[in-house]
N, C-alpha and C positions, 0 to 999 in steps of 0.2 A: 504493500500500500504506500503511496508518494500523496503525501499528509503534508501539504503549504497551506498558511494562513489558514491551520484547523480545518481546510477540507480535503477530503478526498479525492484525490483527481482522478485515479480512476470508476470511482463509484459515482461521480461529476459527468464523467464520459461516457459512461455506458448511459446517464440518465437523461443526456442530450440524443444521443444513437435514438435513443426509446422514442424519444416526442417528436426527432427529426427524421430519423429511417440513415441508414445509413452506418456506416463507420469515421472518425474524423477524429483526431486528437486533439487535445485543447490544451495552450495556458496560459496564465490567469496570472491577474498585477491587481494591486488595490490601488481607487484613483483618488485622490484627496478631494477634502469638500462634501461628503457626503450627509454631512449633518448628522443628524442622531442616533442613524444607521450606517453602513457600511457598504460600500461599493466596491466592484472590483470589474475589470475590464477582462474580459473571454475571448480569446480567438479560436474561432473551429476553420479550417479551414478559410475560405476568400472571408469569412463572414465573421462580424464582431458582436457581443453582446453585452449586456451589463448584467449583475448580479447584485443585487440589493438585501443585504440580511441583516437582521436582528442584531444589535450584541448581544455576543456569548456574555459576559456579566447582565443581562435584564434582570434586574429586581421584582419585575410585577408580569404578571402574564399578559396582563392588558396595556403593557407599554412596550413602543415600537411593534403593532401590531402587523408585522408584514405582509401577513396571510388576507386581512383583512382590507390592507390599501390595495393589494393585487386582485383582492373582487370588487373595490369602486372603481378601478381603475379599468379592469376584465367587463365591467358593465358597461363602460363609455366609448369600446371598441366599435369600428365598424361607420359609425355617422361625421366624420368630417372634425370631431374636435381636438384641438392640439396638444393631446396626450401621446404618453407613451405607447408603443407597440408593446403587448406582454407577449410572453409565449406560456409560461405557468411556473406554479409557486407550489413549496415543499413545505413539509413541518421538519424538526431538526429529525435527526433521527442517523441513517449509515452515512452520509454526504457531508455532514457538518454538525454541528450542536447547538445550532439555533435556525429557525428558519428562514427561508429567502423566497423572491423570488425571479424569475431572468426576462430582461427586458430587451426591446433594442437597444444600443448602445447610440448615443446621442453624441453627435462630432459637434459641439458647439460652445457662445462662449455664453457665462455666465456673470452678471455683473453685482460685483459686492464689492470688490474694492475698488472699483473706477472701473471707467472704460477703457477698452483696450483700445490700441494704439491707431488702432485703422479708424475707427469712429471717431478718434481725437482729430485725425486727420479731414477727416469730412466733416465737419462741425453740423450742417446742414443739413444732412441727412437723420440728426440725433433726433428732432421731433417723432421722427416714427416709433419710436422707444415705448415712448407715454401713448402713442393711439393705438398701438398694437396690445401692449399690457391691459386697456382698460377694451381695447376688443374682441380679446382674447377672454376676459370676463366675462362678456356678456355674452357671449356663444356659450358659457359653462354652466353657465344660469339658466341657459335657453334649455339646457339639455330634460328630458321630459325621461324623470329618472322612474314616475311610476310605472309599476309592471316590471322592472328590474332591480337585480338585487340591493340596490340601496333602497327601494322602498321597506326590503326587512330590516335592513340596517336603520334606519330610521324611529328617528322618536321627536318629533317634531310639537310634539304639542305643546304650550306655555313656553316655545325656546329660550324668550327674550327673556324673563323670569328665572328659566332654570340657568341661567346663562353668568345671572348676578350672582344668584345663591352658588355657582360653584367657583367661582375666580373666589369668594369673598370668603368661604371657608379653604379655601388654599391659601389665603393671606393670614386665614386664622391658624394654620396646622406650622407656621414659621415657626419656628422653637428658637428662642432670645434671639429674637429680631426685633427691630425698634418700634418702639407706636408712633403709628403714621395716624393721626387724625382722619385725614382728609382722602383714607383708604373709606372706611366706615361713613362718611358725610359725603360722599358719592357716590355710596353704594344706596344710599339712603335718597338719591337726589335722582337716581338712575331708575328706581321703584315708583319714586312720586310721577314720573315723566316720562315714564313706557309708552310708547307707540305701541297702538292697536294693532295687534298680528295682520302681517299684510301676506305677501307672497312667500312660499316655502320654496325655494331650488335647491340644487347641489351646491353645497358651499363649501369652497375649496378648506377653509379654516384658518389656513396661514401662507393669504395672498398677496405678494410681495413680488417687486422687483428681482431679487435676487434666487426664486423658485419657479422663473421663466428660462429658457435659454434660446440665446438669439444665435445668429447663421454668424461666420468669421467674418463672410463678405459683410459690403456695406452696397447702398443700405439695409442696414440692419432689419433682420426678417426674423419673429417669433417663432419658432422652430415647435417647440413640447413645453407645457406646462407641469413642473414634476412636483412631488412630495407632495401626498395624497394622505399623509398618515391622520389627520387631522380632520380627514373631508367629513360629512354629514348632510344632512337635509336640513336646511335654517333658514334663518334671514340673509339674501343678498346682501343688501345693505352692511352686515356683519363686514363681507369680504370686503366688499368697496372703502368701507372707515378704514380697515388694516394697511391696507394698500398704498394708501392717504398718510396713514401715518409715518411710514416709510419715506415717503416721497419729498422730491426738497422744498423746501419751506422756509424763509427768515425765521431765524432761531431752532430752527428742528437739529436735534444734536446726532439722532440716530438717524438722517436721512442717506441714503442712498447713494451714492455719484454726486451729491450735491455741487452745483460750480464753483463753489469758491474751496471744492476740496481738489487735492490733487488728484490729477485723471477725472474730474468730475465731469458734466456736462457740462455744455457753451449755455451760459445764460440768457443767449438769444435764440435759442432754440430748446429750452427746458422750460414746458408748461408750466404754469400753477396746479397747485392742487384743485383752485377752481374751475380750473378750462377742465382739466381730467374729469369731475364730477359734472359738468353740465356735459359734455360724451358721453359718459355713462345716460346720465339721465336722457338724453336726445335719442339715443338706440335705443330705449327701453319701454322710454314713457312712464316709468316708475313715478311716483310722488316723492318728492327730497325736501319738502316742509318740516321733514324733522330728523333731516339729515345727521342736525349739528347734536341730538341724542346719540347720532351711532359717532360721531367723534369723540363725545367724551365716555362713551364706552371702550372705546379702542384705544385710547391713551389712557385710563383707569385698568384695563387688561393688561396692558402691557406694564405697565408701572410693577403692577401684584407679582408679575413673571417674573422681570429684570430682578426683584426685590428678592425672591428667591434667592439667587446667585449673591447677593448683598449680603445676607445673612449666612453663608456660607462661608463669605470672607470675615467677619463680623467673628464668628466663632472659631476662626481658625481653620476652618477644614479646605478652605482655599486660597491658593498665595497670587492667583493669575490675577493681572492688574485689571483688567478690564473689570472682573466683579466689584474692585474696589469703584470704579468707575461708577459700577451700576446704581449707587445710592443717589450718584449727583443726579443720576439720567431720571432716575425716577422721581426723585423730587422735582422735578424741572417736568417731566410728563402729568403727575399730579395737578400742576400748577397748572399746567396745560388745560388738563380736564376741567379745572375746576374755570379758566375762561371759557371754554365753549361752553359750560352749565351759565354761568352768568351771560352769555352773549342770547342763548334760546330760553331767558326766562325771561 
């Protein structure tokens, strides 16, 4: 047995033969970036693949749910949207000890920490950036996910409710993290000022610039929309606030390619957040009268997230600077929140 990166490659191989016919030998390199999971690049023969798995350390069975992003994913095959190709997904078992599953392998680039050199180059081709990202939206919203698996996945009822009640008991579960007031007095301001359940789609859950990937060429072409682990049936709007809150903004500390970062975008050609939301709204027809709710939800979510990581460093159990960071970001996102609540009251 030839046992790299905990799998089995030939028990990998015969399990490719199976689903593709044939015989073909493979191997395999882990590619960085894959976020909370783990990626690795497969060559079989002319053909490349990606493999997505679990960490081997998962603490909970219900975290990094592989199995389960390869059936939202395996449900939005076939109609035109710019997801991944699957081909199928395993539980851990003789192949490795945590589960995966194998996808197309996406040649593209990804943007988190700036832009790459060729879009720096064309300054003017950047706007397609923002209308592909928030097009790419709306085609995922559109998607008519009843009668397919994610309507079992699905628990849509009271989202917007259950949605407080769980960020605010994860703010509660910190063990000596700090008292944040204005966690509680927005969670309180978020109840009073709920919007009435509008429309239910597929909601990516953590829709962001940097979980798009675009084409090398320019101009820049939306290629697959990845990282599914998150998705559910909700409020659009949910995704659209996230998105927003990513995006550049005067004063946004966690935005994106921002222009005035290095490799950022040309400031003549990176929307507002406002032009991005009136697209959104123009494709849709949606109602955005209470838009500025799903803003200070999405800057109140993220705050409770980041804070996590804060309390981590707080106690010791982490020395990466960037968590130290996270206290000032979420103070500053709080603050955030707490104007969009005074702007839509």
């Amino acid at each position: 047995m030839e046992d790299t990166f905990n799998i089995d490659l030939s028990a990998l191989e015969q399990w490719f033969d199976n689903h593709l016919g044939g015989h073909q030998g493979i191997t395999i390199e882990p590619i960085k970036g894959g976020g909370s999971c783990e990626l690795f690049s497969i060559q079989r023969g002319a053909n490349r693949w990606a493999m997505r798995r679990a960490p081997l350390n998962t603490v909970s069975s219900s975290a990094h749910d592989v199995l389960r992003e390869f059936a939202i994913i395996n449900a939005m095959q076939g109609v035109g949207l710019p997801v991944p190709t699957v081909l199928a997904a395993q539980d851990r078992g003789a192949i490795t000890d945590a589960a995966f599953y194998i996808m197309e392998y996406i040649d593209g680039e990804v943007i988190r920490h700036g832009l790459p050199k060729q879009y720096i180059a064309s300054p003017a081709t950047q706007v397609v950036i923002g209308e592909q990202l928030i097009d790419a939206l709306v085609e995922l919203h559109n998607f008519e996910w009843r009668g397919t698996e994610l309507e079992r996945l699905a628990n849509p009822d009271a989202f917007l409710p259950r949605q407080i009640d769980r960020w605010l008991n994860q703010f509660s579960s910190y063990q000596g993290g700090r008292d944040l007031p204005l966690v509680n007095s927005l969670a309180q301001w978020l109840r009073d000022s709920i919007p009435d359940q509008g429309d239910l789609t597929v909601m990516h859950g953590d829709y962001k610039l940097d979980n798009a990937m675009f084409s090398h060429s320019v101009p820049p072409t939306l290629l697959r929309i990845v990282d599914f682990e998150m998705t559910t049936v909700g409020d659009p709007l949910v995704d659209l606030a996230w998105a927003m809150i990513f995006w550049p903004e005067e004063g946004n500390l966690i935005a994106i390619a921002a222009p005035n970062a290095k490799r950022g975008m040309d400031a003549d050609y990176c929307q507002s957040p406002d032009q991005l939301i009136e697209r959104y709204a123009h494709a849709t027809g949606r109602d955005m009268s209470r838009f500025q709710w799903y803003q200070v939800f999405a800057a109140w979510k993220l705050a409770v997230v980041l804070e996590a990581s804060y309390t981590q460093f707080l106690a010791g159990k982490s020395k990466n600077p960037s968590h130290e960071f996270f206290g000032f970001v979420t103070d500053q996102l709080l603050i955030r929140a707490e104007r969009f609540a005074a702007a839509n009251t």
